[in-house]
N, C-alpha and C positions, 0 to 999 in steps of 0.2 A: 703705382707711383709714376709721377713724370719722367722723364729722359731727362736726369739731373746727368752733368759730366762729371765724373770720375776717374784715377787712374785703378783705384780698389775698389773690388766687387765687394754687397754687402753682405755677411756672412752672418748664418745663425750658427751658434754655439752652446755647449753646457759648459759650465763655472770648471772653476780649478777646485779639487777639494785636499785640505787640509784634515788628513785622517784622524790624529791625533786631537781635534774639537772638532768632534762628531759626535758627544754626549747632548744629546737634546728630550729636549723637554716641548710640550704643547705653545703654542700662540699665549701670551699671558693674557688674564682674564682682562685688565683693562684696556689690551690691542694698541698701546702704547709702543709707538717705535722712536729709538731715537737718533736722528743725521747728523751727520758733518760733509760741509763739503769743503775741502783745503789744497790750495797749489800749494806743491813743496818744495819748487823749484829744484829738485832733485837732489835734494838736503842739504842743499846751499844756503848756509846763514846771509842776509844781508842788513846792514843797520844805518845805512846811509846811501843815498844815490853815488857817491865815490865809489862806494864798491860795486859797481857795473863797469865802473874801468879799471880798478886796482886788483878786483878777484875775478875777472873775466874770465882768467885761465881755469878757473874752477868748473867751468860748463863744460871744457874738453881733457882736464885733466883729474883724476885724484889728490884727493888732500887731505889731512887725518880727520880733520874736524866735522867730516860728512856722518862717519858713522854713531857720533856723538848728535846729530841730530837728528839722524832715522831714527835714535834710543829714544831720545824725545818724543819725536810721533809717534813711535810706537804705542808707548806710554799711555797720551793723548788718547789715541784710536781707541784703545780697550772700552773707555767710555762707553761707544758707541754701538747700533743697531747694523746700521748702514751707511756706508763711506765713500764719498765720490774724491777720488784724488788726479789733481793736474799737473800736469810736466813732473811727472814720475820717470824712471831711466828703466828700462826693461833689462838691462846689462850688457855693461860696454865695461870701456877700457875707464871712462869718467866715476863709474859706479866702482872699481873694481870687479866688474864683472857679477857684481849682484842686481839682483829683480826686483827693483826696488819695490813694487807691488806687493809680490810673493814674501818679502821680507817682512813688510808690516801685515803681510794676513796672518804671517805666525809671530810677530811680536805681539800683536792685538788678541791672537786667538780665536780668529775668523777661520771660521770653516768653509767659507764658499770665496773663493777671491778671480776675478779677471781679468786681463790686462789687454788693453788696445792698444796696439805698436799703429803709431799713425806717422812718423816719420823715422824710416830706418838709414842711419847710417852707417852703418857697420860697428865693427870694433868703436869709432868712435862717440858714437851716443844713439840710443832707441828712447826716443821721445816718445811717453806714453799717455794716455790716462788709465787710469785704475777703478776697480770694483771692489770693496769688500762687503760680505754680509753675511748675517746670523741666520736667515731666511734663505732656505735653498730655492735659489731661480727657478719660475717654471718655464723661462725661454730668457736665452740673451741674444742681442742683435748688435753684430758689429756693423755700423753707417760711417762712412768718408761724408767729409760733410764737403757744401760745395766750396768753388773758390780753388786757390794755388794749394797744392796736395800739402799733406801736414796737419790738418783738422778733423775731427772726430768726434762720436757721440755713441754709445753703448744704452744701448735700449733694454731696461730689463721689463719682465715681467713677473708678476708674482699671483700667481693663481691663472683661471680663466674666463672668459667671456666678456661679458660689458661689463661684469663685478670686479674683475681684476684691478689691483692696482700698478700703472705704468710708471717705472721710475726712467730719467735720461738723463746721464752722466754726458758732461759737454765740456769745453773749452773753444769759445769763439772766438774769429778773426779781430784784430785791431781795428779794421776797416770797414766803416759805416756799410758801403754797398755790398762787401762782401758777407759781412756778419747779418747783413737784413736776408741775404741769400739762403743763408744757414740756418737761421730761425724759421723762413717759409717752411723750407724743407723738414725741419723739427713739428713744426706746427700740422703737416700733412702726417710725418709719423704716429703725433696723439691725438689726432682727433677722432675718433672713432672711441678711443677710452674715458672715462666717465671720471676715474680715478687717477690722476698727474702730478707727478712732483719732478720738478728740473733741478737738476744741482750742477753749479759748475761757477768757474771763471767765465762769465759770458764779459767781460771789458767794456759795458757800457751799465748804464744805471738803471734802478727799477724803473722810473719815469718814463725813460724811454721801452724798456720790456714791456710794460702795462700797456701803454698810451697808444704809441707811435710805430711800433715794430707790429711782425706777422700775427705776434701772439693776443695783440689785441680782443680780439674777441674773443678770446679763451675763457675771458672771468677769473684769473687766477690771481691770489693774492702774493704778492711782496714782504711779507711778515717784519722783514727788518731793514732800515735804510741808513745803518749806523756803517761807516766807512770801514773798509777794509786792505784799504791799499794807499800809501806806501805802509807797511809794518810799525814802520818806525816814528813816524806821523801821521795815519791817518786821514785821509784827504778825499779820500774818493774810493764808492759804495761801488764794485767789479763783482764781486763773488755774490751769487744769491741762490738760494734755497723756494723756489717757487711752488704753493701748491693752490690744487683745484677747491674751490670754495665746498667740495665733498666731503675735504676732510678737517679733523678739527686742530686748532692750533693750540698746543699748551704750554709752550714754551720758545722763544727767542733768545739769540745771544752772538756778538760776534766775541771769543775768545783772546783773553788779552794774551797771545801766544806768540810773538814775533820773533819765530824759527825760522822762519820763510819770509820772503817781499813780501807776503801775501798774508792775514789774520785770518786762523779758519773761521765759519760761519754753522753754527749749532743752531738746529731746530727740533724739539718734537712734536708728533704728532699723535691724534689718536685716530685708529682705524673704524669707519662706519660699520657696524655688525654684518652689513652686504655686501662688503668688500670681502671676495674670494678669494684669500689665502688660505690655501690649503697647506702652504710648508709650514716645518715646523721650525720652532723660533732655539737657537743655540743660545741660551741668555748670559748676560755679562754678571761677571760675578756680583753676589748679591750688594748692597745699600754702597754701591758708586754712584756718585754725582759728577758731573763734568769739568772740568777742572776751568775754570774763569780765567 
């Protein structure tokens, strides 16, 4: 890797595990996984841009109505395979001191969950992203992404070699020069792997992901361009679910869920037989479908 600046070293790690869904079963026979990627603005309801200055106190203080919407995502989660979650609170005094991560890997019933503390402020808020999954990591990679400290990307991997498939949990800068800084640096992370799926808040649009940014030459498809931000109208395509033309697409959706500023974004996929996942898959209780 470059001589990227950082104030955090990049750090590999094994998952958190949830003992209690540890009952597993093999890879399913049609290698179907299913994503979400969702900001939860740290289970802050918003329904209108007024509430960025009427419920502001909500990002440094507690308020009943948070834990009414972790119940919700939690709910949500269960759905799913694998979960990329942004501006989650690691616990602080805003969360009442819950993990907000850890808290949806056991509402969901996630056996493997991770959290990246990428801006620590103490007692008053750990600004995170988060990992949940039903597939035990075969390596996780905590990366400071470049730019003013506060950004991050959690690199997993699931199997090994060139078969492997690389997932990158993210949340990008608002800032065109910085945000193209962080995707180089993303882009230097996967490319050696044959197998790519990006999930996150990346704040700019597939047009520009594809086209115009680092990732360019990647060949990665965009699956969905239907908007997900603001919640409450709609307007603009921030959140995306990116993968390598490896794998197959069988399903798109952004979720009519506006829990958060932010509509999560569902995709599944199906895995090429070469793709080397060796873990075994914790599956979601049987005949759920995602909730629209």
């Amino acid at each position: 890797m470059r001589g990227w600046k950082s104030e955090r070293i990049v750090g590999l790690h094994e998952p958190q595990v949830n003992e209690d869904h540890l009952a597993a079963c093999g890879m399913p026979d049609d290698r179907r996984l299913r994503l979400l990627s969702f900001n939860i603005q740290v289970g802050n309801s918003t329904q209108g841009y007024r509430h960025y200055l009427t419920r502001s106190w909500q990002h440094v203080l507690p308020h009943k109505g948070r834990a009414g919407n972790l119940e919700r995502i939690g709910d949500l989660l269960g759905d799913f395979d694998l979960v990329a979650l942004q501006e989650a609170d690691g616990g602080s005094h805003r969360s009442g001191y819950i993990n907000q991560v850890k808290y949806l890997a056991q509402q969901g019933e996630f056996p493997y969950w991770y959290q990246q503390l990428n801006r620590n402020l103490g007692r008053l808020a750990q600004h995170s992203n988060g990992l949940l999954s039903r597939l035990r990591p075969s390596a996780i990679e905590d990366h400071p992404l470049p730019g003013p400290a506060g950004r991050g990307a959690i690199l997993v991997r699931f199997g090994e070699g060139p078969d492997a498939l690389v997932v990158v949990v993210m949340h990008l800068a608002l800032g065109t020069k910085t945000r193209t800084l962080q995707l180089a640096y993303i882009r230097e992370l996967i490319g050696g792997y044959q197998h790519q799926v990006l999930m996150g808040d990346m704040n700019t649009h597939a047009n520009d992901l594809l086209h115009t940014s680092p990732l360019r030459d990647l060949g990665l498809l965009a699956p969905q361009m239907e908007a997900t931000f603001p919640s409450w109208r709609p307007q603009r395509c921030l959140d995306h679910i990116l993968l390598s033309p490896s794998l197959t697409l069988e399903r798109v959706q952004v979720l009519n869920q506006p829990i958060s500023d932010h509509l999560p974004v569902a995709v599944d996929i199906r895995l090429p037989g070469s793709v080397g996942v060796d873990s075994q898959l914790v599956l979601r209780p049987p005949g759920i479908e995602p909730k629209a």
